[in-house]
C-alpha positions as CSV (number, residue, x, y, z in Angstrom):
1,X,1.0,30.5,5.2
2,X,-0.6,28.5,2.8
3,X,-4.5,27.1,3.1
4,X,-4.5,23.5,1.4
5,X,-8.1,21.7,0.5
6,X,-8.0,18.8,1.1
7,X,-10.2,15.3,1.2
8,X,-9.6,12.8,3.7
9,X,-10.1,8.8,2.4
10,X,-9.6,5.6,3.6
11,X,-9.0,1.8,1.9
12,X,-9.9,-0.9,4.9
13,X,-9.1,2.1,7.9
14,X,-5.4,3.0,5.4
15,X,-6.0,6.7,5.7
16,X,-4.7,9.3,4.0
17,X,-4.8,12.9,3.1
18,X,-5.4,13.6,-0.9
19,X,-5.5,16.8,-2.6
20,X,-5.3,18.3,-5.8
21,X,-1.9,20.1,-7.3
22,X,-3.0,19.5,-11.5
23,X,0.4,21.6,-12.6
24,X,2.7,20.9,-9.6
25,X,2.8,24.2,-7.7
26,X,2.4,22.9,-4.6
27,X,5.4,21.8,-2.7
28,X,4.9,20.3,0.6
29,X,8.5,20.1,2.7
30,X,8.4,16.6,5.1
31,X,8.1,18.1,8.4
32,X,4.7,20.3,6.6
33,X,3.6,16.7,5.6
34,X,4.0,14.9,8.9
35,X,1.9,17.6,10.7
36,X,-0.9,17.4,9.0
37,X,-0.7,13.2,9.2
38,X,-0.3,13.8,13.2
39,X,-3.6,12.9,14.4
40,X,-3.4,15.1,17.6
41,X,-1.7,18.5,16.2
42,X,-2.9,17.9,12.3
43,X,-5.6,16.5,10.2
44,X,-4.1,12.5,11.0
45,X,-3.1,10.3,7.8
46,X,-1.2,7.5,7.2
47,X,0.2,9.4,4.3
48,X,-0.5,11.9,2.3
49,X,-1.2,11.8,-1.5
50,X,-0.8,14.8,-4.1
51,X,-2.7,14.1,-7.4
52,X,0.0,15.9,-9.9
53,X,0.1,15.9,-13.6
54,X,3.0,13.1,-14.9
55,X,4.4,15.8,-17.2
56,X,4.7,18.4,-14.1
57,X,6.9,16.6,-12.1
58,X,10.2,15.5,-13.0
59,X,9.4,11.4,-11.9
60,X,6.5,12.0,-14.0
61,X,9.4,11.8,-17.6
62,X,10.0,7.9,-16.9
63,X,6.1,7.0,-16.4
64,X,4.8,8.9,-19.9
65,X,7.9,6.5,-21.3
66,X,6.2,3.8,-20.4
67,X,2.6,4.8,-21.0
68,X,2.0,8.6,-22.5
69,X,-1.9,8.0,-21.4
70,X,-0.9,7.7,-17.6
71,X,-1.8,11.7,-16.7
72,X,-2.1,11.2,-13.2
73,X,0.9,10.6,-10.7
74,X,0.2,9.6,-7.1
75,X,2.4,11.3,-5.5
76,X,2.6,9.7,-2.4
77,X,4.2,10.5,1.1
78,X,4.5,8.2,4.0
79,X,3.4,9.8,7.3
80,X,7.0,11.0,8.6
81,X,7.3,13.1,5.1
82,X,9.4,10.6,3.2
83,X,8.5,9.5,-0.1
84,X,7.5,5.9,-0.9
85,X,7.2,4.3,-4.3
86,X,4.0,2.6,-4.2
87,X,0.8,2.3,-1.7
88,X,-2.0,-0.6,-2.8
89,X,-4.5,1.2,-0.7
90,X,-3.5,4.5,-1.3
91,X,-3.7,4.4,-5.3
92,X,-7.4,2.9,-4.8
93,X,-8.4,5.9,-3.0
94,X,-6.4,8.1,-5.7
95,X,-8.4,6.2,-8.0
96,X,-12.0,6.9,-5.9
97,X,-10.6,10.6,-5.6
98,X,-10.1,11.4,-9.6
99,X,-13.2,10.1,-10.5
100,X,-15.5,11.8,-8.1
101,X,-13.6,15.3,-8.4
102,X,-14.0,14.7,-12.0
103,X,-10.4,14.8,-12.9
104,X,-10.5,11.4,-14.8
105,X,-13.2,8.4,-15.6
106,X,-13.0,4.6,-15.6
107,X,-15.1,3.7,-19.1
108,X,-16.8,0.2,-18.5
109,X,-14.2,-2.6,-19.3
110,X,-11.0,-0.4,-19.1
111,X,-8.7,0.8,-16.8
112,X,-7.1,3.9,-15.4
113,X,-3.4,4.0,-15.6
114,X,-1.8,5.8,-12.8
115,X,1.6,7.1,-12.7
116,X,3.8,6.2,-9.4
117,X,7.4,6.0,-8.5
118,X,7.1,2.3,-9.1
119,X,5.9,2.8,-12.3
120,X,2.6,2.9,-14.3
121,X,0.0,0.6,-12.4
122,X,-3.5,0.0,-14.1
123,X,-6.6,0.3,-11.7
124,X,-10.5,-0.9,-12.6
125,X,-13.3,-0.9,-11.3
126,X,-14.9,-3.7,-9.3
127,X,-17.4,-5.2,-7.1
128,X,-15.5,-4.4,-3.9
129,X,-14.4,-0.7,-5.2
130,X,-11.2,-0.9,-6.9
131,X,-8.9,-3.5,-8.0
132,X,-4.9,-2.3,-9.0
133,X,-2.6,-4.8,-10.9
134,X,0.3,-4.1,-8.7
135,X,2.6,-5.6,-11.6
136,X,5.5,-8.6,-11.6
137,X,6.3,-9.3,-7.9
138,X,9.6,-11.1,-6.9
139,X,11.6,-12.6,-4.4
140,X,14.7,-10.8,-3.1
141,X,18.0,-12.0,-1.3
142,X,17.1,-10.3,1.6
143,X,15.4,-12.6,4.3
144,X,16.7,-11.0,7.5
145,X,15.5,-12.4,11.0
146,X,13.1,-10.0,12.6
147,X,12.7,-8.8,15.9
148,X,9.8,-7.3,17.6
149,X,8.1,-6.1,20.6
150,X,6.2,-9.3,21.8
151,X,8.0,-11.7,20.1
152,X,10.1,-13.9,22.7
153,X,12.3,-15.0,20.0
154,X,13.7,-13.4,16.7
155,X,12.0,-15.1,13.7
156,X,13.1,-15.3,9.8
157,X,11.6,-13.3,7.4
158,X,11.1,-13.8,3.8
159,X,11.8,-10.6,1.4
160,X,9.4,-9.5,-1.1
161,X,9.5,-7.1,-3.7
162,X,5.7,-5.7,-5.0
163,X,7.4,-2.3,-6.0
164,X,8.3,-1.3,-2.6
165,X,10.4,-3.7,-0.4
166,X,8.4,-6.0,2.2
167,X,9.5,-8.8,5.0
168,X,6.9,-11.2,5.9
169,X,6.7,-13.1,9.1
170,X,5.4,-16.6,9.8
171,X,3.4,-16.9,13.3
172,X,2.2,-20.4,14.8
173,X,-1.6,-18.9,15.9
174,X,-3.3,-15.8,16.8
175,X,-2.1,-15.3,20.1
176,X,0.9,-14.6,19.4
177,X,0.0,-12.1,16.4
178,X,-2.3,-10.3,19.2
179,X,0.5,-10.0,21.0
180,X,3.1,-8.1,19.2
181,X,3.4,-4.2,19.9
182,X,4.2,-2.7,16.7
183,X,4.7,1.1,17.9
184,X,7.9,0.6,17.9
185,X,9.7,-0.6,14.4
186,X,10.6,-4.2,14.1
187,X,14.5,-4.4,13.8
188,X,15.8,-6.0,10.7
189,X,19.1,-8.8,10.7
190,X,20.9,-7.6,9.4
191,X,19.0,-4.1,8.7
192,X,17.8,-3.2,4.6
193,X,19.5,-0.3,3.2
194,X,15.8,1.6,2.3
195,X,14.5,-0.1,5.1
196,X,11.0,-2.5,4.4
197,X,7.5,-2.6,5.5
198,X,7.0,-5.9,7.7
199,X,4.2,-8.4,7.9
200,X,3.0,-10.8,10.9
201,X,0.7,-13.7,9.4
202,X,-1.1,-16.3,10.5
203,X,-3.3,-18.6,8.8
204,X,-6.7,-19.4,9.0
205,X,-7.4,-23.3,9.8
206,X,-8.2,-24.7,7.1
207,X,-5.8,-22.4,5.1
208,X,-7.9,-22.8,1.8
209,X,-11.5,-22.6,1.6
210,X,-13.6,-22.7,-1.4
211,X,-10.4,-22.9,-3.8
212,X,-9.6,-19.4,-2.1
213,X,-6.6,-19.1,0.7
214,X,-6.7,-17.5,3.8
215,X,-4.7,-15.3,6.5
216,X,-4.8,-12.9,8.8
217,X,-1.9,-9.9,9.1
218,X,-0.6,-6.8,11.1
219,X,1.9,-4.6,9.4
220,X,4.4,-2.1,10.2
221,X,4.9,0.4,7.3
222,X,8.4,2.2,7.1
223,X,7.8,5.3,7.6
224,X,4.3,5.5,9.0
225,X,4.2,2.7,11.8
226,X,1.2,0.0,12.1
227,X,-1.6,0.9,10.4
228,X,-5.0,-1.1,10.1
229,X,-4.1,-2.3,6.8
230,X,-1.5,-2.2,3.8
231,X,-2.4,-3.0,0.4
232,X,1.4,-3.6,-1.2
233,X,1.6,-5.2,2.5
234,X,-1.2,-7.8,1.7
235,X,0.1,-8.9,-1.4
236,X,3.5,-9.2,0.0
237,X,1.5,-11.5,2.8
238,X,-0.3,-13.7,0.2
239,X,2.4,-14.2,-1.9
240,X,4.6,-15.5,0.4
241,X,2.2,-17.6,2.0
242,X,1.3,-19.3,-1.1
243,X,5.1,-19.5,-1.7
244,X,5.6,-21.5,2.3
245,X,2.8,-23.3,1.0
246,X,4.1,-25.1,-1.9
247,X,2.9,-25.4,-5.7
248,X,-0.5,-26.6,-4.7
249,X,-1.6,-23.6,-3.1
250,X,-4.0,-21.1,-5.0
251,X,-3.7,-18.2,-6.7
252,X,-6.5,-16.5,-5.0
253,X,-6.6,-14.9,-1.3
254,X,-8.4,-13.3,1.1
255,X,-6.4,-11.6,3.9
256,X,-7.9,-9.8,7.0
257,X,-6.6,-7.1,8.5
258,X,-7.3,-4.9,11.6
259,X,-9.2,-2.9,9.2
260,X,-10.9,-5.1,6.9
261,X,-10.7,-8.0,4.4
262,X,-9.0,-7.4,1.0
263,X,-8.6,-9.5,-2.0
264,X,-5.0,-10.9,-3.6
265,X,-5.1,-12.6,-7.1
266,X,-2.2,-14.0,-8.8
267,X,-1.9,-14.6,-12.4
268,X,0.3,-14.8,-15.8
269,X,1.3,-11.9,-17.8
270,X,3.8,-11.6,-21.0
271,X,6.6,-10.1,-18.6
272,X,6.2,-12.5,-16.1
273,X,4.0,-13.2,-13.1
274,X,1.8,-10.1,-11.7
275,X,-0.2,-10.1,-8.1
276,X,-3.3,-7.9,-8.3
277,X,-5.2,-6.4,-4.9
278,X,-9.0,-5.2,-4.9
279,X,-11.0,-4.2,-1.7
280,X,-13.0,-0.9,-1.0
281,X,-11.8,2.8,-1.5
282,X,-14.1,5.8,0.6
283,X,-13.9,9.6,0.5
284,X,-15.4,10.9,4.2
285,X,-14.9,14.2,4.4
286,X,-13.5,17.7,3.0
287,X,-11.8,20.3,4.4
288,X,-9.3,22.8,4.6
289,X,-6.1,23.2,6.5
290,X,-3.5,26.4,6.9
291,X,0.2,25.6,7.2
292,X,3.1,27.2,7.9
């Protein structure tokens, strides 16, 4: 039996379970990971996230290639134990995590580069907690039609790459978003072969406001089932909004969620186009937990 501490967090209701493993001696199997997300037989996470030591894990050798100062990996876990390559809420409360157990700081003006299985993302701090350049974004070949509890009718999705794969969904109003059940995972036409996170969204009316555009999403993550926000899952929203939208859309979003409001900025970089996501990043509570 082994007794874990751990701290729970949460980025707009995206919880998870964080704790600390400096030299990677730690090794959690899935079915270990997905009871302590169950939230009637374990602690209840979205996901759970292992603060590791780049040069202690072996996906660690690829991030110090790309950035030798990036000594944290977020080693992340979706709720059913599998592993996923980024989480845009997650690494904010990774971020919120190292700096109040002391394990790194965020100087005034720089950032904090964190290692992940999508490679090095920077994170700063700002007025809403945390904002994480989530890097270049693209469109894939992959826009499946998408069915779901709810939905009378199989709609088209557009695919979206942010460093883990998304399908976004165009709905008409908010009814029809209210009305989706997404327990059950949306079915893919025809299906991804790693599978995707997919978004529902709906505009706000007007859509911009204030030079700033506006939706509203639900999401089904892979591997962890609707949750009351996703941060890779709001970019993925935003940008493909702006992209329906046409080229005189803005490069700035809000986008609510069940759990809260988060912020989506496009802008240029040398290697191409890069989406960046801010919103809030809470610790609520320690603890302790024995597993088998």
């Amino acid at each position: 039996m082994t007794t874990l501490s751990f701290s729970k967090g949460h980025g707009t209701g995206n919880d998870f379970v964080l704790f600390s493993d400096p030299e990677g001696a730690i090794d959690l199997t899935p079915a270990q990971i997905a009871l302590i997300c169950d939230r009637h037989f374990g602690v209840g996470a979205d996901g759970v996230i292992r603060a590791v030591r780049s040069s202690a894990i072996p996906e660690g050798s690829s991030v110090l290639s790309e950035d030798p100062t990036a000594e944290w990996f977020m080693d992340y876990h979706n709720a059913d134990g599998t592993p996923a390559e980024m989480c845009g809420n997650g690494i904010r409360v990774f971020a919120r995590y190292l700096l109040d157990g002391g394990l790194a700081d965020i100087p005034a003006g720089q950032t904090l580069p964190v290692g992940t299985r999508a490679g090095v993302r920077d994170v700063q701090q700002s007025g809403t907690g945390f904002q994480v350049d989530l890097g270049r974004w693209r469109l894939t070949d992959d826009d499946p039609l998408v069915r779901a509890k709810g939905l009378k009718v199989a709609r088209p999705g557009l695919g979206i790459d942010v460093g883990n794969p998304h399908v976004v969904v165009a709905l008409p109003d908010d009814d029809e978003l209210d009305r989706l059940d997404l327990g059950p995972t949306p079915i893919l036409d025809p299906e991804l072969p790693d599978g995707a996170n997919v978004e529902f969204v709906v505009p706000f009316e007007p859509l911009v406001a204030d030079g700033i555009g506006r939706i509203r999403m639900r999401v089904h993550e892979r591997g962890s089932g609707e949750t009351l926000a996703c941060g890779t899952g709001t970019a993925a929203a935003a940008l493909a909004t702006r992209f329906w939208a046409g080229s005189g859309a803005p490069d700035n979003w809000k986008v609510r969620t069940p759990g809260g409001t988060l912020g989506v900025r496009m802008f240029a970089a040398e290697d191409g186009e890069h989406v960046a996501l801010s919103g809030p990043a809470e610790l609520v509570f320690d603890g302790e937990v024995t597993i088998g």
